[in-house]
C-alpha positions as CSV (number, residue, x, y, z in Angstrom):
1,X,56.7,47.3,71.4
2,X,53.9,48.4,73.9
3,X,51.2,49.9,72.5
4,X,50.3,53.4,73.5
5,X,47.2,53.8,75.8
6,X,44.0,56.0,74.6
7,X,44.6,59.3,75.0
8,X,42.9,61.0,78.2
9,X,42.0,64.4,79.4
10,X,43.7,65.9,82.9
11,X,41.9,69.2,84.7
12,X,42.9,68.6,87.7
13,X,45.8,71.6,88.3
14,X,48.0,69.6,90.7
15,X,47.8,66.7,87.8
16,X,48.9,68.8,85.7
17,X,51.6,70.7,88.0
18,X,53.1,67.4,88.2
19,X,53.5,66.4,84.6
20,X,54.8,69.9,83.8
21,X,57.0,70.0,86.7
22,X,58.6,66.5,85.2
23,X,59.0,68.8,82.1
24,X,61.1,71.7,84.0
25,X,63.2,68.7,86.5
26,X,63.9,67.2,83.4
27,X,65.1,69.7,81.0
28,X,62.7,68.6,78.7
29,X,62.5,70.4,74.7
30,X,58.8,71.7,74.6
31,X,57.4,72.4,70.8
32,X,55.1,75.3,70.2
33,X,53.2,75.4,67.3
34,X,51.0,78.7,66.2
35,X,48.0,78.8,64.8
36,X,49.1,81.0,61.7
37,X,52.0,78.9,60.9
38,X,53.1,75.3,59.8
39,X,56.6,75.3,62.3
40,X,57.3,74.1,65.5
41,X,59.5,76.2,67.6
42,X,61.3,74.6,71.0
43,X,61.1,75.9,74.3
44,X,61.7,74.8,77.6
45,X,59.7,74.7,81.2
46,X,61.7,77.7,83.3
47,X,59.1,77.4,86.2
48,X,55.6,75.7,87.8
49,X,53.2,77.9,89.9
50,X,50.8,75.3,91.3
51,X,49.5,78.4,94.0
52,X,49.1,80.7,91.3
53,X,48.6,78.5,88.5
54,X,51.1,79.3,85.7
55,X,53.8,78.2,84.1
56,X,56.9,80.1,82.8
57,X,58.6,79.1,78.9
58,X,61.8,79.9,77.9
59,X,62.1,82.9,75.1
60,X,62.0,81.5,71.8
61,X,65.5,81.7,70.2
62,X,64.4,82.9,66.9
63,X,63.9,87.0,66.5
64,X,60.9,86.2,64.4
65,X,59.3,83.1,65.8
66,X,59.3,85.1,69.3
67,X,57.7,88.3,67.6
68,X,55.0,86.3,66.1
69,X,54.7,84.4,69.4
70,X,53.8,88.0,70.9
71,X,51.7,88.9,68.2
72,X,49.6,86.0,68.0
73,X,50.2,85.2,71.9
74,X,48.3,81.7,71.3
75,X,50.1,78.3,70.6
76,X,49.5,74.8,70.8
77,X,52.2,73.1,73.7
78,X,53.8,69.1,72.4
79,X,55.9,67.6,74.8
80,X,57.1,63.8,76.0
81,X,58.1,63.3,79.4
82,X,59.3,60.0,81.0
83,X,56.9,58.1,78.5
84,X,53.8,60.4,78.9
85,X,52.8,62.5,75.2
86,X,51.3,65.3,76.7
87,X,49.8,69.1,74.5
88,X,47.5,71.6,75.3
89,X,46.3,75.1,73.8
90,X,48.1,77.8,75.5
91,X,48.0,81.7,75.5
92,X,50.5,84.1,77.0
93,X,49.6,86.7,79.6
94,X,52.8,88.4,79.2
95,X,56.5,88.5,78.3
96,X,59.3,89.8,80.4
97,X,62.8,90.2,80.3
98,X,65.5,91.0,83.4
99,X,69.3,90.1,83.9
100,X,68.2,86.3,84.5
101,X,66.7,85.7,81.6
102,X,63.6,86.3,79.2
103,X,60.4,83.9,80.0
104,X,56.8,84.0,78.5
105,X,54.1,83.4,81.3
106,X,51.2,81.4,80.5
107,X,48.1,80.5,82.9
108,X,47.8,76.9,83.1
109,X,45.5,75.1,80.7
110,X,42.1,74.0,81.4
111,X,42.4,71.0,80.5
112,X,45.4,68.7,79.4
113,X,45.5,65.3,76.6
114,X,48.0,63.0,77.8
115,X,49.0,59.6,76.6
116,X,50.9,56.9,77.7
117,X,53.4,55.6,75.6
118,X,54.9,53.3,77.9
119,X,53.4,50.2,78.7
120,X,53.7,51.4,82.6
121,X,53.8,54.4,84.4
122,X,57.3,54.8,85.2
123,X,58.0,56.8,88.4
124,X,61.4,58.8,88.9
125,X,62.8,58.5,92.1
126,X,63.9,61.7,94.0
127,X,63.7,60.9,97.9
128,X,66.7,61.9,99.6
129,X,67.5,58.3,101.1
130,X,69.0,56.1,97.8
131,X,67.2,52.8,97.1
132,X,70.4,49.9,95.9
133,X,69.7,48.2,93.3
134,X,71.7,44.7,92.5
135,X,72.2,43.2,89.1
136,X,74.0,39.6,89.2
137,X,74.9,38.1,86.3
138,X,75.5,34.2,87.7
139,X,75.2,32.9,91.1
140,X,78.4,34.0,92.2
141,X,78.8,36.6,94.8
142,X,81.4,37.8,92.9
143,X,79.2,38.7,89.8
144,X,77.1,41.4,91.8
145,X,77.0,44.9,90.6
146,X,75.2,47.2,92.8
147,X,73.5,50.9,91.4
148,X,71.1,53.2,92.3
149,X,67.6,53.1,91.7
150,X,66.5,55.9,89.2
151,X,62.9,54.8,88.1
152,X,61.0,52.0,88.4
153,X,57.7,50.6,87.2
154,X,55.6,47.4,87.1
155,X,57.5,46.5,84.0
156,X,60.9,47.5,84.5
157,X,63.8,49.9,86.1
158,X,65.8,52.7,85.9
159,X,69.3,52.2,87.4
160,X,72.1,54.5,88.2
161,X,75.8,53.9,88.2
162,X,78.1,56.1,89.5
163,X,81.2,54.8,88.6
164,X,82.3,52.9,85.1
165,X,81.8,49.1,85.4
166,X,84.6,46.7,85.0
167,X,82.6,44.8,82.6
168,X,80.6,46.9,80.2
169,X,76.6,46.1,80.4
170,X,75.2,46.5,76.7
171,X,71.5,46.5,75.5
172,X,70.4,42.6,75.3
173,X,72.3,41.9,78.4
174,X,70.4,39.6,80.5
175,X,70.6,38.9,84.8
176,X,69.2,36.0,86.4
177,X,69.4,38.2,89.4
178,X,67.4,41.6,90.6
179,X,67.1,42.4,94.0
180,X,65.5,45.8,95.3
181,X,65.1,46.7,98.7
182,X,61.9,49.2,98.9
183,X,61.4,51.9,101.7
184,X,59.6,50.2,103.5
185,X,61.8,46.9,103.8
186,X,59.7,45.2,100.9
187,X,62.4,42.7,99.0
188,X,61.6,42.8,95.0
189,X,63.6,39.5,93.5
190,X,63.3,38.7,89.5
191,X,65.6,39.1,86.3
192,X,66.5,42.1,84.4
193,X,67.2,42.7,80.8
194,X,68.9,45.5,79.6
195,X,67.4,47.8,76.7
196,X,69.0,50.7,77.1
197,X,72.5,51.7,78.1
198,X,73.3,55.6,78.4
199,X,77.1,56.6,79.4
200,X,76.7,60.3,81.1
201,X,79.2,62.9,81.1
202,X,80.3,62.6,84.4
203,X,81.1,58.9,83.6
204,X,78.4,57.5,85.3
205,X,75.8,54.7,83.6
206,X,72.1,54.8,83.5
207,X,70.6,51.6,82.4
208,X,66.7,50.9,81.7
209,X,65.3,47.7,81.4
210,X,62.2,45.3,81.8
211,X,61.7,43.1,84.7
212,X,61.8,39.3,83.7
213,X,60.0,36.4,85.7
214,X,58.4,38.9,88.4
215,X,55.5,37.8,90.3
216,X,51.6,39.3,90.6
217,X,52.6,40.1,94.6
218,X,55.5,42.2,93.7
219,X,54.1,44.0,91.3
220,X,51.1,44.9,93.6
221,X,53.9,46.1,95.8
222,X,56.1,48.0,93.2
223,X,52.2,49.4,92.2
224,X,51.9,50.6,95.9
225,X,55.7,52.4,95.7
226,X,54.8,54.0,92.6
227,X,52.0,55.2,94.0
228,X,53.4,56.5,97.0
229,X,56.3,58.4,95.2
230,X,53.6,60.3,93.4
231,X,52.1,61.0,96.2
232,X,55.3,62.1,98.0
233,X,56.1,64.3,94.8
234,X,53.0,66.4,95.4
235,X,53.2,67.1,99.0
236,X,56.6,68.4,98.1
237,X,55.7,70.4,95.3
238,X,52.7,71.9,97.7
239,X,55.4,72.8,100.3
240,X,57.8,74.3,97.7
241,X,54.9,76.8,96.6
């Protein structure tokens, strides 16, 4: 088991944009916790302001939760997104309710304590252009399963099926052969073990796993990728505001 890293502080408001839009992509349960109380009451990201810095939270399904939540108006945020343990002290400006639905809006935090619980920084992948993904399990051409990439990190992958496999995968799983073609042409070759397997309700398979046998050069270069997609998820989330 990787151990989690320290935890750290973010101000920077695009930093913290990003992590919170991962929250809303996702679909991620939020727990809000307030001061006069000892429960935790889920919620979920509805929206991310960078421009205007705020963020919008689902109403709280309880009657009473949500009437102390406007009578006390501050809460401490807990959250987990794609390995990152992320809180904050929040405060609501103000509640409102249409025909689309009942949010909370809240400014966004000074500051933000986030640690990873990963061993690496896993980025999702949402460019528009799919990156394949082959799993062999033995020499043979024959063997080769292709997916598509979902996530990726120096340790290991995210991969997406779209169709049920003729021969299940299952956690343990191991594949001499992992070949990723990058953006910009880079090959990535190693093994693959399989730790997690997810059916989804479309039928498709995700798969996570940890690379096995990989090189200090490609993992500078899945570093770089990483890097990049971050980068790529901000400019979009600047254009978008």
């Amino acid at each position: 088991m990787p151990t989690p890293s320290p935890a750290e502080l973010l101000k920077d408001p695009a930093s913290i944009a990003q992590i919170l839009t991962r929250l809303q992509i996702n679909r991620n349960l939020v727990a809000l916790s307030l001061p006069k109380g000892n429960g935790r009451y889920l919620s979920t990201v509805i929206e991310v302001n960078l421009e205007q810095r705020f963020l919008l939270l689902d109403e709280l399904s309880s009657a009473a939760a949500h009437r102390r939540m406007l009578s006390e108006k501050r809460f401490h945020f807990q959250a987990t997104v794609d390995g990152i343990k992320i809180d904050f002290n929040g405060a609501i400006d103000y509640f409102s309710k249409d025909n689309v639905g009942a949010f909370y809006r809240v400014p966004f935090p000074t500051k933000m304590q986030y640690m990873q619980q990963r061993a690496h920084y896993r980025a999702r992948i949402t460019i528009a252009d799919p990156i394949s993904v082959a799993l062999s399990r033995s020499e043979l051409a024959s063997s080769k399963i292709e997916g598509g990439l979902h996530d990726i990190s120096v340790g290991g992958l995210g991969v997406h099926f779209k169709k049920q496999l003729e021969k299940p995968i299952k956690s343990g799983d191991f594949f001499p052969g992992c070949m990723i073609t990058l953006l910009n042409a880079t090959t990535i070759a190693c093994s693959f073990e399989a730790r997690f397997v997810k059916p989804e309700k479309d039928k498709s398979l995700r798969v996570g796993g940890r690379f096995v046998d990989i090189d200090t050069i490609q993992q500078r270069h899945i570093e770089r990728f990483v890097a990049e997609m971050d980068r790529e998820f901000l400019r979009r989330l600047a254009r978008n505001r």
